[in-house]
C-alpha positions as CSV (number, residue, x, y, z in Angstrom):
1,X,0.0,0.0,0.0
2,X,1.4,3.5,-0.8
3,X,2.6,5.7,1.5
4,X,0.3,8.7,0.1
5,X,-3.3,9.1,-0.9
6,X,-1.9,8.8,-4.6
7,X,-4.9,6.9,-6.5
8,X,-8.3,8.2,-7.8
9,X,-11.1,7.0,-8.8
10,X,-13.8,8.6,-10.6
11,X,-17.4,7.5,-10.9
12,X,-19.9,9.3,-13.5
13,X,-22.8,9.5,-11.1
14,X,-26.3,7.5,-13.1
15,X,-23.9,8.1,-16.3
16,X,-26.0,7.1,-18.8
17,X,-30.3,8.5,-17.4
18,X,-27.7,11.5,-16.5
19,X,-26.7,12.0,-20.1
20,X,-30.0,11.6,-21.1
21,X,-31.8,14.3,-18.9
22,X,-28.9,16.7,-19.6
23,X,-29.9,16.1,-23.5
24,X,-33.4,16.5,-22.7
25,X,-34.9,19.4,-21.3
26,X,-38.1,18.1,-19.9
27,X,-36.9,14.7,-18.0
28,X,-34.2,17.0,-15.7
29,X,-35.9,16.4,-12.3
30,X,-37.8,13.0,-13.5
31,X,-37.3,9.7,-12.9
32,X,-35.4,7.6,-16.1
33,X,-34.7,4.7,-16.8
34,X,-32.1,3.5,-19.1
35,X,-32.2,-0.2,-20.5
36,X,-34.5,-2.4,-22.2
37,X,-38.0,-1.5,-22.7
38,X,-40.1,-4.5,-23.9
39,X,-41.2,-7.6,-21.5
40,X,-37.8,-9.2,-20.6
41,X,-35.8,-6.2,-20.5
42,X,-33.0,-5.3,-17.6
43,X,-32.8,-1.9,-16.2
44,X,-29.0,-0.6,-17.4
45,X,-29.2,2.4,-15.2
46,X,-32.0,4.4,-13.1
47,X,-31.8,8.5,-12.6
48,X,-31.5,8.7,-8.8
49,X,-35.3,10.1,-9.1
50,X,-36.5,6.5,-10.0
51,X,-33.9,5.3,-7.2
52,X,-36.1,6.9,-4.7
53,X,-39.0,4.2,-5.9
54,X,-36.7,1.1,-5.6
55,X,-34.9,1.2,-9.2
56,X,-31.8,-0.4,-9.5
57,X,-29.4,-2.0,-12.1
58,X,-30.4,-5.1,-13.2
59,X,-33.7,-5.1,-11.9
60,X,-36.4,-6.6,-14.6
61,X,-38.0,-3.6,-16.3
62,X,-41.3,-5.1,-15.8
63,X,-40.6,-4.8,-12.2
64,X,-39.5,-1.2,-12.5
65,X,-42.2,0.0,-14.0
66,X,-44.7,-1.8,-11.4
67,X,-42.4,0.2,-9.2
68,X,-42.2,3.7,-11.1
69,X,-44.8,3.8,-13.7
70,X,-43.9,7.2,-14.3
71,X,-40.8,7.2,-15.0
72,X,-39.2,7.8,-18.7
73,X,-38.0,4.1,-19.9
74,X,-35.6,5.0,-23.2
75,X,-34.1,2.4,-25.0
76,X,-29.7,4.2,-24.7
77,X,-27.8,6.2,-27.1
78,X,-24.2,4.9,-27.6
79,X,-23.2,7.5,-29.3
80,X,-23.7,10.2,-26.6
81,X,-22.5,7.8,-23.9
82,X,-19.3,7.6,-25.8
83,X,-18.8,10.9,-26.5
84,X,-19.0,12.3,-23.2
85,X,-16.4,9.5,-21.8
86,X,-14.1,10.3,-24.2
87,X,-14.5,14.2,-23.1
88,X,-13.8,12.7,-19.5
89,X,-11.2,10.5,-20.0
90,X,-9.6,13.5,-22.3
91,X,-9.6,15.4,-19.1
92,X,-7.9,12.4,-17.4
93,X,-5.4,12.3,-19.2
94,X,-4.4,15.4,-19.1
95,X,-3.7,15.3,-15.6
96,X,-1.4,11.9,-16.0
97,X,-0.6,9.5,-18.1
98,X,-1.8,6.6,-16.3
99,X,-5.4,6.4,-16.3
100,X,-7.0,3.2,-16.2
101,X,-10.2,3.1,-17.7
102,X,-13.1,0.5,-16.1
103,X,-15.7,1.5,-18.3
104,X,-17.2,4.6,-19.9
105,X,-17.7,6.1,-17.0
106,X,-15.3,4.8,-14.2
107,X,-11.5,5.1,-13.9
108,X,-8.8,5.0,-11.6
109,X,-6.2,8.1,-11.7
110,X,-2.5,7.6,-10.7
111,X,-1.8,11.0,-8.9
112,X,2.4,10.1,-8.6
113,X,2.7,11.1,-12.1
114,X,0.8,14.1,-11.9
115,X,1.6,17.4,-11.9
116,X,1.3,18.3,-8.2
117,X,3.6,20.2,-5.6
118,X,2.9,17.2,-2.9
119,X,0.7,14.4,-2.2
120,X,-0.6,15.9,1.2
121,X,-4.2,15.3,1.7
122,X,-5.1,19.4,1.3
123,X,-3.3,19.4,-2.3
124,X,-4.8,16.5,-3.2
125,X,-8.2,17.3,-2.3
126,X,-7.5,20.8,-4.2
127,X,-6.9,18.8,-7.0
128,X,-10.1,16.4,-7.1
129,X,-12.1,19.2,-6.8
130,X,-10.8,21.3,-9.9
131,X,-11.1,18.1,-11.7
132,X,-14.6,17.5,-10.5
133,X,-15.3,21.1,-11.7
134,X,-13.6,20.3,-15.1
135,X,-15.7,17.3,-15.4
136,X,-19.0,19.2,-15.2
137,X,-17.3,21.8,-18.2
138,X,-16.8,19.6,-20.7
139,X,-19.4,17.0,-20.4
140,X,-22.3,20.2,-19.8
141,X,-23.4,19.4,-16.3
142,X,-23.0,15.9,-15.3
143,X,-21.3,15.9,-12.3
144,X,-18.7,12.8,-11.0
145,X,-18.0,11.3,-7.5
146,X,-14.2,10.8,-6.6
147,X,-12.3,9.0,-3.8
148,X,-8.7,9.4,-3.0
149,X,-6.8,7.0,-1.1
150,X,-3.4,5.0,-0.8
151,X,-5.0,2.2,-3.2
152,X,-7.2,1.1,-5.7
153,X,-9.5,-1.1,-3.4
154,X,-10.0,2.0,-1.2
155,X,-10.5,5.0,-3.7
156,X,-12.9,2.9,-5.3
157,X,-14.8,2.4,-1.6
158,X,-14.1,6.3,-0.4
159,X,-15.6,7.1,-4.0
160,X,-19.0,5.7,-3.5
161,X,-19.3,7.3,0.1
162,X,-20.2,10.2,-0.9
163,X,-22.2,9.6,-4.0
164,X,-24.0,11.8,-6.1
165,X,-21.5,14.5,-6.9
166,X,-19.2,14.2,-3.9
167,X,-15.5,13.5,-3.0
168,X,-14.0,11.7,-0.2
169,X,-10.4,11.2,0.8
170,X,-9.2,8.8,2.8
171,X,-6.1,10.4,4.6
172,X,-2.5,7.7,5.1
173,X,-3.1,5.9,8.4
174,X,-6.7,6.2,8.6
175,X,-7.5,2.8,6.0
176,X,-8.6,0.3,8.5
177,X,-10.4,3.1,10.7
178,X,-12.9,3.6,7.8
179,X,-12.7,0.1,6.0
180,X,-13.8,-2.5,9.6
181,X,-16.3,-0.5,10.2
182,X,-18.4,-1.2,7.1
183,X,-20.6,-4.7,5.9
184,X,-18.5,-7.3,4.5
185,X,-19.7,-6.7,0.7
186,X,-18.1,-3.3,0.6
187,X,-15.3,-5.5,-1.0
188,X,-15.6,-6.3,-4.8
189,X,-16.1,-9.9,-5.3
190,X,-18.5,-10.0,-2.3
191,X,-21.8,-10.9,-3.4
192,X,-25.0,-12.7,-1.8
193,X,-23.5,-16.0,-1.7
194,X,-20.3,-15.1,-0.2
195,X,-22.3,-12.8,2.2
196,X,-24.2,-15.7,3.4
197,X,-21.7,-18.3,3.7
198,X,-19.6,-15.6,5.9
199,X,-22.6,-14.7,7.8
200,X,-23.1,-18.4,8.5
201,X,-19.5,-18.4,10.0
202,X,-20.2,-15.3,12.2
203,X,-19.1,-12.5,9.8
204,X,-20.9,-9.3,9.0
205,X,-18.5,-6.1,8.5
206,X,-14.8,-6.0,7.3
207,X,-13.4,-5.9,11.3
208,X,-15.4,-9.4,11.6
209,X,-13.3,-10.7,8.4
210,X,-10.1,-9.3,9.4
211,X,-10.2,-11.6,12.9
212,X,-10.7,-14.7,11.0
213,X,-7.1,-16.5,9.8
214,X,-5.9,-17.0,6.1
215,X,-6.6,-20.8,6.3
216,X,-10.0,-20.4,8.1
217,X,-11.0,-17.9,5.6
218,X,-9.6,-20.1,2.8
219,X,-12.0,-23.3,4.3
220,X,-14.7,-21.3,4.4
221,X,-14.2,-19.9,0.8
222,X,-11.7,-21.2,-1.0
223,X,-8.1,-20.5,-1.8
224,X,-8.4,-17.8,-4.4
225,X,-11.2,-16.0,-3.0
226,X,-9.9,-16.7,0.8
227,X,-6.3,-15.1,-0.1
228,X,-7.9,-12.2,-1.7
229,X,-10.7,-11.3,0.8
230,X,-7.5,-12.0,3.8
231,X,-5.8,-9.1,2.0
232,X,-8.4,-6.7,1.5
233,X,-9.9,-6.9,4.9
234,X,-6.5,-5.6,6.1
235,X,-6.4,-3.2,3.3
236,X,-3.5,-4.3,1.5
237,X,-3.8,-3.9,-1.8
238,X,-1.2,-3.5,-4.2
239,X,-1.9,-3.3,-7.8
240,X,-0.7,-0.4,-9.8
241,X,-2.9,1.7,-12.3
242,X,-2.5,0.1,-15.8
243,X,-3.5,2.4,-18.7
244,X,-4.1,-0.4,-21.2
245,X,-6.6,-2.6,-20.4
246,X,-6.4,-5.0,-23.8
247,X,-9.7,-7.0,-24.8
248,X,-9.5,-10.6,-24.2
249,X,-12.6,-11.0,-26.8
250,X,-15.0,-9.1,-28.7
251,X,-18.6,-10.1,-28.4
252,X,-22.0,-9.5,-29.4
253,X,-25.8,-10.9,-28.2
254,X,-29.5,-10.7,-28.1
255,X,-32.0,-11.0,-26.3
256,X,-35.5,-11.6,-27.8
257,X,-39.1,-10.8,-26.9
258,X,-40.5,-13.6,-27.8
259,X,-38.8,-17.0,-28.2
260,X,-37.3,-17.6,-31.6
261,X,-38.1,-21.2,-33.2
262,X,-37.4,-21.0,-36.8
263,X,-33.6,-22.4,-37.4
264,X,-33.4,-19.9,-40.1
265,X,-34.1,-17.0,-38.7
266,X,-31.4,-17.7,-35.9
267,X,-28.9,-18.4,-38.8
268,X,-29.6,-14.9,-40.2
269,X,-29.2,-13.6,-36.7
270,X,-25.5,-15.4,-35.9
271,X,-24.6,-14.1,-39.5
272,X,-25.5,-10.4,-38.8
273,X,-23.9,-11.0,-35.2
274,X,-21.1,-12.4,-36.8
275,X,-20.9,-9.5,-39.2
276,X,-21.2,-6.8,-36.5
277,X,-18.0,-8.7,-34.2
278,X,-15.8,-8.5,-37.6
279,X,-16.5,-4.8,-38.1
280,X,-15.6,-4.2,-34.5
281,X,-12.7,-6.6,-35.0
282,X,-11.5,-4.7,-38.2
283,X,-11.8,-1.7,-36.5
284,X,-9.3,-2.0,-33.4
285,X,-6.7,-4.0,-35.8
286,X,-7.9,-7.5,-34.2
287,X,-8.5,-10.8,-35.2
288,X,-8.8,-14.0,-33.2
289,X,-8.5,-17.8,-33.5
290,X,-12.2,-19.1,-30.9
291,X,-15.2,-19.0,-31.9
292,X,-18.1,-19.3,-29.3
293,X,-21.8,-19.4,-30.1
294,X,-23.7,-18.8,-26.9
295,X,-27.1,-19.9,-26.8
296,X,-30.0,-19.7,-23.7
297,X,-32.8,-21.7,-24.1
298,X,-36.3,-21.2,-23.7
299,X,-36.1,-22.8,-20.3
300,X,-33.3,-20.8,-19.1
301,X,-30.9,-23.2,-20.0
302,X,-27.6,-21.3,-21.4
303,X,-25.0,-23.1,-23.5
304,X,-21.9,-22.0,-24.9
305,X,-19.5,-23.6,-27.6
306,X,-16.7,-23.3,-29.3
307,X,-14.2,-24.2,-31.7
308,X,-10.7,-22.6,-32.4
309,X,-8.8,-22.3,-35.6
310,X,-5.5,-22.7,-36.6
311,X,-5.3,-19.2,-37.6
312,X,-6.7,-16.1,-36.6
313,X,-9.3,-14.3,-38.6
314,X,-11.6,-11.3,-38.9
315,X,-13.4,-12.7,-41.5
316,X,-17.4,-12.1,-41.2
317,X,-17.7,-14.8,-43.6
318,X,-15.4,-17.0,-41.4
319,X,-16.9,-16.1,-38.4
320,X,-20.5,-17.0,-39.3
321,X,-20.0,-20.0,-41.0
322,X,-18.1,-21.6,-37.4
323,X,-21.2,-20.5,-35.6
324,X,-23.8,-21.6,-37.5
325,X,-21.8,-25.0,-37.5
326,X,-22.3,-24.8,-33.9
327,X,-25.9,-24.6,-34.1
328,X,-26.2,-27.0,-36.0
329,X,-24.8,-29.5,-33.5
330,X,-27.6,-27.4,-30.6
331,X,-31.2,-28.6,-30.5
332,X,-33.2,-25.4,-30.0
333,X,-36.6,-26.9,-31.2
334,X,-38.4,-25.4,-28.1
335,X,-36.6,-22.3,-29.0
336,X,-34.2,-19.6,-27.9
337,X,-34.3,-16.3,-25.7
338,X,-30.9,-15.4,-26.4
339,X,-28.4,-15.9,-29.5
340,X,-24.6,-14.5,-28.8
341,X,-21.4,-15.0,-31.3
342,X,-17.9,-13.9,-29.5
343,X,-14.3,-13.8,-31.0
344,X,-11.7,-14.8,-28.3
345,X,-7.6,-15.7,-28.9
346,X,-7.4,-12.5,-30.0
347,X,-4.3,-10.9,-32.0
348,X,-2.9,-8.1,-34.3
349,X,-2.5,-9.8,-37.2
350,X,-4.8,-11.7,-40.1
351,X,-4.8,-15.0,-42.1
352,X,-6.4,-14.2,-45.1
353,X,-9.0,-16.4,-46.3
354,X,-8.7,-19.1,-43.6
355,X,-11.8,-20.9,-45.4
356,X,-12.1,-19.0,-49.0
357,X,-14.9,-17.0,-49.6
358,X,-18.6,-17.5,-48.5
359,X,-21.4,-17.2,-50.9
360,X,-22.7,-13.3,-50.8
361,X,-25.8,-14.4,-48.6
362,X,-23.9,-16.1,-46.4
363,X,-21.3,-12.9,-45.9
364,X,-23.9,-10.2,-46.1
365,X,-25.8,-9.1,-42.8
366,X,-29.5,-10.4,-43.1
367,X,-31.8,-7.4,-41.8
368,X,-34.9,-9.1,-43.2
369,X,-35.1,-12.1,-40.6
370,X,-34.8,-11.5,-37.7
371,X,-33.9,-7.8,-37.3
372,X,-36.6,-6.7,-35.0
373,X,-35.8,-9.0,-32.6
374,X,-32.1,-8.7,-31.8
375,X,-30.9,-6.3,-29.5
376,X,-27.5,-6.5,-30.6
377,X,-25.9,-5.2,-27.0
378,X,-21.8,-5.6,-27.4
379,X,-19.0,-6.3,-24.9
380,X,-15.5,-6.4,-24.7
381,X,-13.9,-7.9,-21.9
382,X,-11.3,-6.7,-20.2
383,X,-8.3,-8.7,-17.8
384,X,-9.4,-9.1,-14.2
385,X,-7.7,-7.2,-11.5
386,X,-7.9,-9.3,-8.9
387,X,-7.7,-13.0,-8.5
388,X,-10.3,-16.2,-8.3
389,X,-14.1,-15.8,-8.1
390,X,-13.4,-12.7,-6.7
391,X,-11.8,-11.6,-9.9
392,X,-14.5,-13.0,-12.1
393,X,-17.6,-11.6,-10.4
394,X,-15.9,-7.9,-10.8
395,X,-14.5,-8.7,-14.8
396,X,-18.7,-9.7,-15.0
397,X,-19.7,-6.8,-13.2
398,X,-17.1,-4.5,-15.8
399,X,-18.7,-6.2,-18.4
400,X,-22.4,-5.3,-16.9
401,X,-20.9,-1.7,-16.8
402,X,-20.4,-1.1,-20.2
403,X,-24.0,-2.2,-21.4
404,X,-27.6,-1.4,-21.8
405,X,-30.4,-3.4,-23.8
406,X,-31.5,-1.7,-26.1
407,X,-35.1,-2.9,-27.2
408,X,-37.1,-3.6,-30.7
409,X,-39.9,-1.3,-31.4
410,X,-41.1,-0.1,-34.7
411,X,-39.3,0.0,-37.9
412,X,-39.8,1.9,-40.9
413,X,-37.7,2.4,-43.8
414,X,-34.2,0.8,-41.8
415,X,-34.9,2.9,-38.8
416,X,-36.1,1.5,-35.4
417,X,-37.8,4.1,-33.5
418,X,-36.6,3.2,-30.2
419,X,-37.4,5.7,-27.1
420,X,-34.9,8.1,-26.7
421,X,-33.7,8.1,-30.5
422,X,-32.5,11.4,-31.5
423,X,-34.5,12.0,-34.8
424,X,-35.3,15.4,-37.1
425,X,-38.2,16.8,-38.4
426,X,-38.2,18.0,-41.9
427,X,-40.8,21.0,-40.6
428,X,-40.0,20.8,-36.6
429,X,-36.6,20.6,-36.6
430,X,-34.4,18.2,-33.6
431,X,-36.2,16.3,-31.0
432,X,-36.1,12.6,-29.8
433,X,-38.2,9.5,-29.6
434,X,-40.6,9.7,-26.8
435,X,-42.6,6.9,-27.6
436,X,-43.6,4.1,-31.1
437,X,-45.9,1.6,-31.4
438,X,-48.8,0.6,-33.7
439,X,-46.8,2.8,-37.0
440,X,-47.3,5.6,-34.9
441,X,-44.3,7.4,-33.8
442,X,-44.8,10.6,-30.9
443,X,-41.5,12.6,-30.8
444,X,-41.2,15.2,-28.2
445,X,-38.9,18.2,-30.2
446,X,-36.4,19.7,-27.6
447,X,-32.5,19.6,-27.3
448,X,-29.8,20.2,-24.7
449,X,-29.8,23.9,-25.2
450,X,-33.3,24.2,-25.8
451,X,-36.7,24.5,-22.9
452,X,-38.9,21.8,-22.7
453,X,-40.3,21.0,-26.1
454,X,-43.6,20.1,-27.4
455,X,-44.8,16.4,-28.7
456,X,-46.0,15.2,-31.7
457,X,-46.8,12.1,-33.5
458,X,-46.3,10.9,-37.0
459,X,-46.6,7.8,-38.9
460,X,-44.0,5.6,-38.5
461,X,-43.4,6.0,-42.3
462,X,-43.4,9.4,-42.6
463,X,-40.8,10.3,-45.0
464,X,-40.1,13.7,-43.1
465,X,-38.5,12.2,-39.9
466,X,-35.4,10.8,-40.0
467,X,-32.3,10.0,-37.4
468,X,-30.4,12.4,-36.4
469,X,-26.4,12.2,-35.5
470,X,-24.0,14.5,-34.6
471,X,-21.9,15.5,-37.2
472,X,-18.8,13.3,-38.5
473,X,-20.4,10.2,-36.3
474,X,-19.8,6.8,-37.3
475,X,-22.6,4.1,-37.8
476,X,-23.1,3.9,-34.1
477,X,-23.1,0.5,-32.3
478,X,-26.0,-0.2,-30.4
479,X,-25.4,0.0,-26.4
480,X,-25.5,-3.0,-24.0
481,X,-25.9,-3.4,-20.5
482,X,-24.4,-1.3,-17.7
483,X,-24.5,-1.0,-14.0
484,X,-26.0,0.8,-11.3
485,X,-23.9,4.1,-10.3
């Protein structure tokens, strides 16, 4: 453990409902949610307005909206997401070179390579505060919680203290004063099972932990999760801030509305999945060697296979034709809620035409079959930082971090009019999706520098409303899940 409160971590507060009520005017106040809106959606994020009603992360939409009816339930917007990050991560960076990123909106900050007379605790706090002040400049008004201390582990817990919009530094000497007090699943990698099975041996908060011996806790939990938890309890913690997190595979699923049955129609899904990994592939200079098809049933029943090659490729065509030979070997006669294709093994360079060249429709993405029903949310994983289950319940939680489920609703003309799309009006100029269904589309016009706007609806066809993206935007990827904040 350092010596100095030298690490920071900074947390977006309800990143992405935060982004959307600083986008739109009249849901600044109002609970939103931010995730998928149909049946068997997952709320990605809630405003801290639909916190107040019992909203959380990864709670069923159906659920949320018995619990907040009211609230504003839009579909994500990568694009805006990503944009403001990279405006935060810019500001980062420019305060030291070694910023780790967790996801968009979470990162740790090593202060020893900043610019910065000392490391006392005044200068330091100096410091978070201009850079929570710069935060709110260039992202226009979303504010960030930060937490300074000797470590990773402890930044991270001194960030959520004083969440939303706060900042908390834990001075050198106090750690264990602030960290025994607290419940037992302050520490990542905790969650209800492990809770339980410590509770059942007499533990509740960190101090409890802490009296317990490296082989007792190790019995109780096992070795990788035992050694870990023995450490942190004492908060010793020594992992340094790595600014390049690689991908260990690229990714993409769906989740569908209603259970898909027909075999071809989940063919033309893996193909367009297949097509949307190679882009994403392509476009960070990537290839890899395992393919894995994952598949969960109509029961619940989640499969995954795979098969490696002997050569990397970012092929679409290669790519789709391994995973719809793992279908094939699948029976999904009682059908499918989910359909995933991931690219793992990954490297920097490409064997060209590993298996020749598929036939057009097998290469092309299929939008005919199929399309309304993927939601097409995308993950890259990223290496653990700690080790054992504790390690893969936080790279699972990362992964949960980056995502939101985006949901079908209606199409017209290659556009899905999602809530929350930002759209333009031939006549009414700039305004966003506020609700679709039976071809009707109501779009409430308002931006980010506008007052609240007023609502209108149009057919879903109506050849004067179109999509709107910012200028010089690339074909956006659709957003996947994401965490509570």
């Amino acid at each position: 453990m350092r010596a100095q409160a030298s690490v920071l971590h900074l947390d977006l507060d309800a990143f992405f409902a935060a982004v959307e009520q600083r986008d739109k005017p009249s849901l600044r106040g109002k609970p939103v949610v931010v995730g998928g809106v149909g049946g068997r959606g997952v709320v990605a994020t809630a405003s801290y307005e639909a916190r107040a009603f019992g909203v959380r992360s990864a709670m069923s939409t159906r659920e949320a909206r018995a619990r907040c009816p009211h609230a504003a339930y839009l579909s994500g917007r990568f694009e805006a997401y990503r944009a403001a990050s990279e405006a935060v991560m810019g500001v980062l960076r420019s305060c030291s070179p070694l910023v780790e990123p967790l996801s968009l909106d979470e990162a740790f900050v090593d202060l020893e390579q900043a610019d910065l007379a000392d490391l006392e605790v005044p200068t330091v706090t100096a410091f978070a505060e201009d850079l929570r002040r710069r935060v709110r400049e260039v992202t226009g008004g979303l504010t960030a919680s930060v937490g300074v201390a000797s470590s990773k582990f402890l930044a991270k817990v001194a960030s959520d203290l004083r969440k939303p919009d706060g900042l908390f530094v834990v001075a050198p000497g106090t750690e264990l004063e602030l960290l025994h007090p607290m419940h037992v699943k302050v520490i990542p990698g905790v969650g209800p099972a492990t809770v339980e099975r410590l509770r059942r041996a007499g533990v509740h908060t960190v101090a409890d932990l802490a009296r317990l011996g490296e082989d007792e806790l190790v019995r109780v939990l096992g070795r990788a999760q035992g050694q870990s938890l023995f450490r942190l309890a004492r908060a010793r913690d020594d992992r340094a801030v790595v600014p390049d997190r690689e991908a260990k595979s690229v990714s993409v699923e769906g989740t569908y509305e209603h259970d898909v049955t027909d075999r071809d129609q989940m063919e033309a899904i893996i193909t367009r999945q297949a097509a949307d990994v190679a882009r994403r592939l392509q476009g960070g200079g990537l290839s890899g060697r395992t393919v894995t098809l994952k598949v969960r049933l109509y029961d619940f029943t989640t499969l995954s296979r795979s098969s490696t090659l002997d050569a990397p490729t970012e092929s679409p065509a290669a790519i789709a034709r391994v995973a719809r030979g793992l279908l094939r070997d699948l029976d999904t006669s009682g059908g499918v809620r989910l359909l995933g294709v991931g690219v793992s093994g990954l490297a920097d360079w490409v064997q060209e035409d590993l298996f020749g060249t598929d036939a057009p429709e097998d290469a092309a993405e299929n939008t005919d079959k199929g399309a309304d029903e993927d939601t097409g949310h995308h993950s890259a994983d990223a290496p653990d930082s700690l080790e054992g289950p504790a390690a893969e319940q936080q790279a699972a939680a990362q992964q949960a971090a980056e995502h939101v489920l985006p949901e079908a609703g209606v199409r017209s003309r290659g556009t899905q009019w999602s809530p929350g799309l930002d759209v333009v009006h031939a006549e009414h100029g700039r305004g966003w999706v506020w609700g679709a269904g039976r071809g009707v589309v109501t779009v409430r016009f308002e931006t980010a520098q506008s007052s609240p706007g007023p609502v209108r609806s149009f057919r879903a066809d109506d050849p004067a409303l179109s999509r709107w993206r910012p200028p010089d935007s690339e074909e956006p990827q659709q957003p996947g899940r994401a965490r509570d904040q």
